[in-house]
N, C-alpha and C positions, 0 to 999 in steps of 0.2 A: 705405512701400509705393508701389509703383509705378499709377498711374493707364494704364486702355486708352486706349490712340490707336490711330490710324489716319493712312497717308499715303499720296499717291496719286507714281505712278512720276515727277512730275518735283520731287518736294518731297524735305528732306533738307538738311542741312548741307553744302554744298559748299564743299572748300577746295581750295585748287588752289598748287601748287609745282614749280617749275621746267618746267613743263611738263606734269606729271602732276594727276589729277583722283579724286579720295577724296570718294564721297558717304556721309556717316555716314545711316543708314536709320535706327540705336535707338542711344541713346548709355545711357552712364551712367545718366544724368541720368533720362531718358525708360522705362527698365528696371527703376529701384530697384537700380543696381550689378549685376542679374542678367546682363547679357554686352551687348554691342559688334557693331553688324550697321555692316560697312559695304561699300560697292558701288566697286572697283578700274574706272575707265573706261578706255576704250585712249586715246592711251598710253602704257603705264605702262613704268618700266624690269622689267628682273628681281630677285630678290633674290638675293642673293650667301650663301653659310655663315652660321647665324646660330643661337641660341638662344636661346630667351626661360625668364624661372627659373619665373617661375608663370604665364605664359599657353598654354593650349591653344587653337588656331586649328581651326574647321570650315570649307573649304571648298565651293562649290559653284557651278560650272562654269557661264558663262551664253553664254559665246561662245569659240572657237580651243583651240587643243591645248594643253596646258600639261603640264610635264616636275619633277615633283616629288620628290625626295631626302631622306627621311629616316630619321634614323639609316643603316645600309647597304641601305635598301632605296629602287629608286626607282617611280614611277608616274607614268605617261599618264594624263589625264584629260581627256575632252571632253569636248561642251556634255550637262547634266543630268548630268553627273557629280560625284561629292561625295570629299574627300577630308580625312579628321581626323588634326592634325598637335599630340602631346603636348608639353606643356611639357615642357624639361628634355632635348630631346631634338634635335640638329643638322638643320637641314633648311635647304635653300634651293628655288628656283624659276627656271624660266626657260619662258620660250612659244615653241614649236618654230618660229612667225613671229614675228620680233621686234617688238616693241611694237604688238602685235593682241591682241586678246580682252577680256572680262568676266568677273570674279571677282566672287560675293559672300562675304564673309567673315564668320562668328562668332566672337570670342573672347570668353573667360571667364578669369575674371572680368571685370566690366565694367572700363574705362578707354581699350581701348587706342587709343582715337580720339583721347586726347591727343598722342601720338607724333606725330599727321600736324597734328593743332594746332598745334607746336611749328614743325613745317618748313612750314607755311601762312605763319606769322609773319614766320618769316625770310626768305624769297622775297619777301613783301608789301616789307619793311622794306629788303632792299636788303642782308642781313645773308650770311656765309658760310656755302655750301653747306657746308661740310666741320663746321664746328665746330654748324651746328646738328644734324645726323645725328651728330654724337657728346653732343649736349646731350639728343636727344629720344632717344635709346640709353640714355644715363642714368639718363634720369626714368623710364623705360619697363623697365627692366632687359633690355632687347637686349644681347646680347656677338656683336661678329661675329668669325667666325673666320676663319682660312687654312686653305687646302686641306686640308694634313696636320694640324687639329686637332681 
């Protein structure tokens, strides 16, 4: 069972890679497994075609326009805006200004703060961008796709 906390806006787990900045707000750990809050700082790249097999993503908009695709349907979303993205279901991202704005994100089931764990490591360690985005795709069950898939 998970214990109440409280954190105030500069506290959080900050990992940082390749230039990009993922503040976990509620992990796992801090939830009892119940979901994954974590805060996208600018900036960040965009996400490219991607599916996840069992996580669903809740978006919500804290700064810039962001440009979202899923399955054939796509969405504009600005700031106070919220947008919930089903597992199992193609979706990518891109920010109408490239690498500007704030996303806080929820996924469920808890975990998926490992992923950014993974590539924290390997930027820290001196390790390959490429093979760790396919190591933390892995563990995480991300499959990215091509265009036409």
């Amino acid at each position: 069972m998970a214990a109440p906390f409280a954190r105030d806006h500069d506290s959080g787990e900050r990992l940082e890679f390749w230039g990009t900045t993922i503040v976990i707000r509620a992990s796992a750990d801090t939830t009892g497994g119940a979901f994954t809050l974590f805060e996208e700082e600018t900036p960040i790249l965009d996400t490219s075609r991607h599916v996840h097999r069992e996580t669903d993503e809740l978006y919500y908009v804290v700064e810039g326009e962001h440009v979202f695709v899923c399955g054939d349907q796509e969405f504009t979303v600005g700031p106070g805006g919220t947008l919930f993205l089903p597992h199992g279901v193609p979706h990518s991202h891109r920010r109408v200004v490239p690498r500007t704005g704030r996303l806080l994100c929820m996924t469920s089931p808890a975990g998926f703060e490992g992923f950014f764990r993974v590539l924290a490591e390997a930027s820290r360690t001196g390790a390959s961008f490429d093979e760790a985005y396919e190591r933390a795709s892995r563990e995480h069950d991300v499959t990215w796709l091509g265009d036409g898939d």
